[in-house]
C-alpha positions in Angstrom: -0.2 27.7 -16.5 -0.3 30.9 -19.0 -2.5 31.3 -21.9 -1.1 33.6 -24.7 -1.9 34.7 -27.5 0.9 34.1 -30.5 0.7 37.5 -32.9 -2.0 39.5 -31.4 -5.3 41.0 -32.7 -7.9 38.6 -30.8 -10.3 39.3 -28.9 -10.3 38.6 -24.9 -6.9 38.9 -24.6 -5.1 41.2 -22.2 -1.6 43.2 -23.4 0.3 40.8 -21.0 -1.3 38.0 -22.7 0.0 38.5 -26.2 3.0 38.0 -27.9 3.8 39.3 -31.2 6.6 37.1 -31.8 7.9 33.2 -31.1 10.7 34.9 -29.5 8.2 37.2 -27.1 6.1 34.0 -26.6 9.2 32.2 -25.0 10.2 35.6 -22.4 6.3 35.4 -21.3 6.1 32.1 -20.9 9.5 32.2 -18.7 9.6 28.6 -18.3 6.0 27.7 -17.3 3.3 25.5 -19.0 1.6 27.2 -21.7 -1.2 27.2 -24.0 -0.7 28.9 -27.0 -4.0 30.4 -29.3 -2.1 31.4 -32.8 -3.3 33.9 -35.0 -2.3 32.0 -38.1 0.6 29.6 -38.6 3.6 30.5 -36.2 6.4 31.1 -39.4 10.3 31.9 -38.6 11.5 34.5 -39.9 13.7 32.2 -42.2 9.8 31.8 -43.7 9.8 28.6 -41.9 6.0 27.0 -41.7 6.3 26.4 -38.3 9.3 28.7 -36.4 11.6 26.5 -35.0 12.1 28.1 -31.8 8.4 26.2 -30.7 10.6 23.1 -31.1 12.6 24.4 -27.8 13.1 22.1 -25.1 12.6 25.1 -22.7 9.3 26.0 -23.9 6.4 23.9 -22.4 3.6 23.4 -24.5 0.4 22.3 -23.1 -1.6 22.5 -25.7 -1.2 24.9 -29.1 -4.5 26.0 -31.3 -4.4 27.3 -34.9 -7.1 30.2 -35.4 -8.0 33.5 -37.6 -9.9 36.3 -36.9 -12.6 35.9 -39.2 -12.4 32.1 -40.7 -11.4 28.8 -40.0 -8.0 27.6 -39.4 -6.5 26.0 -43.2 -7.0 22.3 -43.1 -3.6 21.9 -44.5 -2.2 23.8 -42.2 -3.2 22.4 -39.2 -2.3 18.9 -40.6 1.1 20.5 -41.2 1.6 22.3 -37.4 0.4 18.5 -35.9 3.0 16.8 -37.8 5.6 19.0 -36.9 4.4 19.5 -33.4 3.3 15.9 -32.8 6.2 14.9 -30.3 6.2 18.5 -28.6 2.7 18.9 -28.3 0.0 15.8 -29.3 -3.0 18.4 -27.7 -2.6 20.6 -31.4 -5.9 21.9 -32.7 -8.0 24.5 -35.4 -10.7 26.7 -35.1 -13.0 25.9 -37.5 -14.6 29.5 -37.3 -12.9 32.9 -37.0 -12.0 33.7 -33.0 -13.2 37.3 -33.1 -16.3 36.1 -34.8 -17.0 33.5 -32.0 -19.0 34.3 -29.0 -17.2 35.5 -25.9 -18.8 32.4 -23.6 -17.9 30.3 -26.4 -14.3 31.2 -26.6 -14.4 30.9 -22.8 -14.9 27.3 -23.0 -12.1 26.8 -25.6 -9.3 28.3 -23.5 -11.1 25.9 -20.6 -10.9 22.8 -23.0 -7.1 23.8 -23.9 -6.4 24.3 -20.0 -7.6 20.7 -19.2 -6.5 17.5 -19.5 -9.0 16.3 -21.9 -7.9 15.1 -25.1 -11.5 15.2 -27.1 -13.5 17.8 -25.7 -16.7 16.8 -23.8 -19.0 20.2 -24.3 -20.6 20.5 -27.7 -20.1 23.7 -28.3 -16.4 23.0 -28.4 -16.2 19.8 -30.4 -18.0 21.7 -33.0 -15.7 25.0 -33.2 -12.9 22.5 -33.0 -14.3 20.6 -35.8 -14.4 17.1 -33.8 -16.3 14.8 -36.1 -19.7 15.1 -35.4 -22.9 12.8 -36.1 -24.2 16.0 -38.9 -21.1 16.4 -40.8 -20.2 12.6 -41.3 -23.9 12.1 -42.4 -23.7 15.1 -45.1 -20.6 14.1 -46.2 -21.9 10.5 -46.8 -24.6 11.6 -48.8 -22.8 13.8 -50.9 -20.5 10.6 -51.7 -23.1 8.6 -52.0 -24.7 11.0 -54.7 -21.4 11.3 -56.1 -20.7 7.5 -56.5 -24.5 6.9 -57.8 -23.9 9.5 -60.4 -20.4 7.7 -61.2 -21.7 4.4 -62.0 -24.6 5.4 -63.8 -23.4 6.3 -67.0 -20.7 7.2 -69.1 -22.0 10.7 -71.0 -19.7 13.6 -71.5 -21.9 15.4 -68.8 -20.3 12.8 -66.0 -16.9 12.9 -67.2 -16.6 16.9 -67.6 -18.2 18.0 -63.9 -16.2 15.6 -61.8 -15.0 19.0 -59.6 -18.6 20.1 -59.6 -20.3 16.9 -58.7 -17.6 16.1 -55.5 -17.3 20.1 -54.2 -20.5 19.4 -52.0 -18.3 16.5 -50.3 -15.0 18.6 -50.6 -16.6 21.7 -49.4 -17.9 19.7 -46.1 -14.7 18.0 -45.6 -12.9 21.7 -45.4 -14.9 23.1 -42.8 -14.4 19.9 -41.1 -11.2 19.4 -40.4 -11.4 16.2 -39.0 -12.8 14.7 -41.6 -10.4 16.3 -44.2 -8.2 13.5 -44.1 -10.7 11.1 -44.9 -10.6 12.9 -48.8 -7.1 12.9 -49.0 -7.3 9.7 -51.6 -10.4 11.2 -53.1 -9.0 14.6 -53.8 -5.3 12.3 -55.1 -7.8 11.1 -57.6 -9.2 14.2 -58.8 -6.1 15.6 -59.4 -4.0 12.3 -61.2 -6.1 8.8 -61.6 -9.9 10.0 -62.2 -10.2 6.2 -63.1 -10.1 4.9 -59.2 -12.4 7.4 -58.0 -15.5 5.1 -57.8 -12.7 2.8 -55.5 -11.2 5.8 -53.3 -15.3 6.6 -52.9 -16.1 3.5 -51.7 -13.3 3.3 -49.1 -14.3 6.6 -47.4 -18.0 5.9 -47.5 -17.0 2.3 -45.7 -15.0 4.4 -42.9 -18.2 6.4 -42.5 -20.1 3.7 -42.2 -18.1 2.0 -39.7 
């Protein structure tokens, strides 16, 4: 099994390990398993999201994670690249903090999580740069709903109806940096944008998920 680095510029990574381009990434992996650490989404040069030449029955994808050098993967896009990738390559994950800014022992356990088997990763360390859902961030992000929905339904003044975005960015803030929890405000954020009205309903639906 390889481990390559898709477009470069992270640290830990040998010349032989890193391929600028989808096209290099399918020469290097010369028909072996691979695991794949992208510096950013893997675009075509069509501007494709996601290059088609991943989808290649000749290129064997063990597992594929989403990363930057200096923050965390986009929520969004890692939503996107598992949708697209979800037949080709179900072990699809994001850095929720930058690679380069991530201790070296650290990273060492990643590319040993991505090398395994394992479809949830057992060490700690890893579940939380992966953004698995952990115990802390499911509690913060119930509070902050929980404040939210208190606030909701205890009044009507201008003040409640005017900071909707301020009083839910403490929730929508968490649930970015989270990414396993980001889908859980998909209905919430719906809301915010279109139907302010079901709020208080699209609330109470992710704080019973939390709660479960």
């Amino acid at each position: 099994m390889k481990t390559i680095c898709l477009f470069g510029d992270f640290r830990g990574f040998s010349d032989d390990a890193v391929a600028v381009s989808t096209e290099e990434l399918l020469k290097k992996a010369d028909d072996e398993e691979v695991v794949v650490i992208s510096h950013g989404m893997p675009t075509g040069h069509a501007n494709e999201a996601v290059d088609p030449l991943l989808l290649q029955p000749g290129l064997h994808l063990h597992a594929f994670l989403l990363a930057q050098s200096g923050s965390s993967a986009s929520p969004t896009d890692l939503e996107y690249l598992k949708d697209k990738l979800e037949r080709k390559c179900p072990r699809t994950f994001g850095m929720v903090r930058g690679w380069n800014s991530t201790h070296s022992g650290h990273r060492a356990k990643i590319i040993d999580f991505l090398e395994s088997s394992e479809t949830v990763p057992s060490d700690p360390d890893v579940q939380s740069l992966l953004g698995f859902d952990s115990p802390v961030a499911r509690l913060a992000l119930r509070v902050a709903l929980e404040i939210a929905l208190r606030e909701l339904s205890g009044g009507t003044s201008s003040r409640h109806k005017l900071n909707l975005e301020t009083l839910l960015s403490p929730a929508i803030s968490l649930a970015e940096q989270e990414p396993s929890l980001a889908a859980s405000m998909t209905g919430i954020s719906r809301a915010l944008e279109s139907d302010r009205k079901s709020l208080p309903h699209e609330i109470s639906l992710v704080l019973a998920e939390l709660q479960s």
